[in-house]
C-alpha positions, 0 to 999 in steps of 0.5 A: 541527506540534503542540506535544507532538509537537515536543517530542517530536521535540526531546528525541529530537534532544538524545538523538541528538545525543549518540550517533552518528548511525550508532547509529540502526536503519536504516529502511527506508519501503515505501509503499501503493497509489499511494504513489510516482511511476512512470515510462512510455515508450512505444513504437511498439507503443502503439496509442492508442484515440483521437486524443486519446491519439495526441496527448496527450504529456507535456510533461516528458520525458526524453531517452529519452522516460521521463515520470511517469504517476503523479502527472501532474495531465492525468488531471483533465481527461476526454479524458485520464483515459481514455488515462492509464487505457488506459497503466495498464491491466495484462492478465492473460496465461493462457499466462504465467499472470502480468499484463504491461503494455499493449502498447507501454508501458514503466514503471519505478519512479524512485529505488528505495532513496531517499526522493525519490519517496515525498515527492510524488506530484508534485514541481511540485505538492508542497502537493496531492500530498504523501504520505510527506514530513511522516513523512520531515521528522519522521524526520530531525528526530531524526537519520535521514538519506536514503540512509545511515540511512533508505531509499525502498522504491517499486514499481509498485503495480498488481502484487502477489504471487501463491500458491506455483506461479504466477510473479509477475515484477513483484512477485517482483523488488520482493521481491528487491530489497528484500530487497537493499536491506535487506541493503545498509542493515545492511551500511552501517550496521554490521550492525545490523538494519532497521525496516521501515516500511510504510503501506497495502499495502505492509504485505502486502509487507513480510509476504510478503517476512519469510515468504519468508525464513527465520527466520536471515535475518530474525533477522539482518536485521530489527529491529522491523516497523512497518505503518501502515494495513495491510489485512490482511484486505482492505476492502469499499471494494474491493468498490465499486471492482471495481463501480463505479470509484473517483474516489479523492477526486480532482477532476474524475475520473470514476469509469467512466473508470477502472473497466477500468484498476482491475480489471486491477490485480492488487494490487486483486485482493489488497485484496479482502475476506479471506473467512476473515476476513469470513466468510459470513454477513456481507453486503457487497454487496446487489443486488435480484437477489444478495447477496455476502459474502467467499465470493462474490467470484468469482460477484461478479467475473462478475456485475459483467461482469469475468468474466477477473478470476475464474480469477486471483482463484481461482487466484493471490490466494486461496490467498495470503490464507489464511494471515497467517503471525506473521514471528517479529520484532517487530510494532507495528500503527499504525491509525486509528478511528472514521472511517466506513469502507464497511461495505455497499454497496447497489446499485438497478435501475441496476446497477453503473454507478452508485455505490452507497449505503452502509452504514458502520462502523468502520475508517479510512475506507478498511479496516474495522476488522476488517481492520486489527487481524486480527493480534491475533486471528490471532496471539494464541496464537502464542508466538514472535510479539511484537505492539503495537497502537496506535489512534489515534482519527479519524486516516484512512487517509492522514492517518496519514502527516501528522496529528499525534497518529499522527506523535508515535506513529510517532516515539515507537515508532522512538525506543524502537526505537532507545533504549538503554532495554529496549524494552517489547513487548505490547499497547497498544491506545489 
């Protein structure tokens, strides 16, 4: 821990220490994709495509058969990257006009309302798989307390949130529960509104869930949003992902063996460029044969060999993206810059199959730039709307959550939140 953001975190303990604990804002963390363990059982209607799937059982089970699919270190070796991919894999039902599981296999999401599954994606290999627990370490160090002033929001990351008229079960109760959730954190704590605190793409959700309510609730119940990372308009990165597979960074994992699972994904779905945002003239993706820009996504979606993708895309994710609605309650963007973030990607001969070169700009290294500050554009005529912007330069997308200079930004944003002083809102752009 730096030397300024532990004196930071020690005069904002003194000062806490002087109040009561209960005067602290409750906060509530809602993490990205990936960010939280997710539990599977399967059942006999699982029908493994091969003998090692038929054979591959996680060690750790409970009684009623519950493991963690995610994290669990197996992906890494390649027999069972394939059946963790099949067990992921979401389908896309025309019917139900929603995505369900794969047949036979159950999920649910541990701990929901608590910290606990946010602070490593695997509690055996904490110092690889840590994500949320230096952020959670540095929140109680100035008087948070888990499950009194401070709250877990996980959910399964693979669903997202669709357009008005078409059902979205998964992602609708997340919705509903954390609407609970923070209701039951006010309640608690004496009726004083919530932080919400996101990373990555639970930003998006956190935006459609105060959208979704009306501005009575989220004047009673909401006290500041903080989004960290947030993609609002998408990234080209997702792009390479629908394309060719993304390994990640994680060892060992081959990036074929995962592509059919990640297409299926409605949150990817989501994460796809914004075309309003990106525009048209803008080429993301160059091919001998094509070029793509934002407005192309659908032609692009068939052309990669994912043609079922491209009615739920059409029908579902783009009428929910074009519009990024100011919420009426407080919002400070925190973000990244400067870290070389997949700007175009250029495929040869070869096709999709292979990884494609790169052309970088500006952003995370995971969303461009444009994407993560599309609210200072979008929203700077809105009267009622209140926004903060701080850049941190050459903090990356997950390291915001451990780095530093973007944690004394975090607490240091949640202290004047919670500080007696007026609290100063406008734009600071560092």
């Amino acid at each position: 821990m730096g030397v300024k953001l532990a004196l930071m975190i020690s005069v904002a303990t003194m000062l806490y220490t002087c109040q009561a604990g209960s005067n602290l804002y409750p906060l509530i963390l809602i993490p990205g994709n990936g960010g939280n363990q997710l539990e599977a059982k399967l059942t006999s209607d699982y029908k493994p495509s091969s003998l090692y799937c038929n054979k591959w059982n996680p060690v750790r089970k409970d009684k009623e058969g519950w493991f963690r699919i995610w994290f669990d270190p197996s992906v890494l070796l390649a027999p069972f990257t394939k059946c963790f991919a099949e067990r992921m894999t979401l389908y896309y039902h025309p019917d139900l006009d929603d995505f369900r599981n794969a047949p036979g296999v159950q999920t649910r999401v541990p701990h929901f309302g608590s910290t606990q599954s946010l602070l490593y994606l695997d509690p055996y290999l904490k110092h690889i798989t840590a994500y949320m627990a230096p952020l959670v370490e540095s929140l109680e160090q100035i008087g948070y307390v888990n499950g009194k002033t401070l709250f877990g929001a996980p959910y399964d990351f693979r669903y997202g949130l669709a357009a008005e008229g078409h059902p979205s079960q998964v992602g609708s109760k997340f919705l509903q529960d954390l609407k609970d959730l923070i209701e039951k954190a006010s309640t608690s704590n004496g009726g004083k509104p919530v932080i919400l605190l996101s990373h990555s793409l639970g930003g998006l959700f956190a935006l459609q869930l105060l959208n979704r309510n009306p501005s009575s609730w989220r004047q009673k119940y909401i006290k500041h949003f903080i989004a960290l990372s947030a993609p609002w308009g998408g990234t080209v990165e997702e792009m390479l992902t629908f394309a060719s597979g993304n390994s990640l960074e994680v060892p060992l994992v081959e990036p074929l063996q995962v592509r059919e699972e990640q297409r299926s994904s409605e949150s990817n779905l989501w994460l796809m460029p914004n075309p309003k945002l990106f525009g048209s003239q803008k080429p993301l993706v160059i091919t001998p044969n094509a070029t793509y820009s934002a407005y192309d996504l659908a032609q692009f979606l068939s052309d990669i060999g994912f043609p079922q993708g491209v009615y739920p895309y059409k029908s579902r994710i783009l009428p929910l993206t074009e519009k990024l609605v100011a919420p009426g309650v407080p919002v400070t963007c925190i973000t990244g810059s400067g870290v070389s973030t997949p700007e175009t990607l250029f495929y040869g001969e070869n096709g999709f199959d292979e990884q494609p070169e790169i052309l970088y700009g500006d952003g995370d290294g995971t969303v461009n730039m444009l994407s993560l500050l599309a609210l200072e554009s979008l929203w700077s005529n809105e009267k009622n709307q209140t926004l903060k912007v701080i850049k941190i330069p050459g903090v990356s997308h997950t390291l915001i959550l451990k780095n530093d200079a973007a944690l004394e930004e975090i607490i240091g944003e949640i202290s004047g939140i919670n500080s007696i002083a007026e609290y100063y809102v406008g734009y600071r752009i560092k």
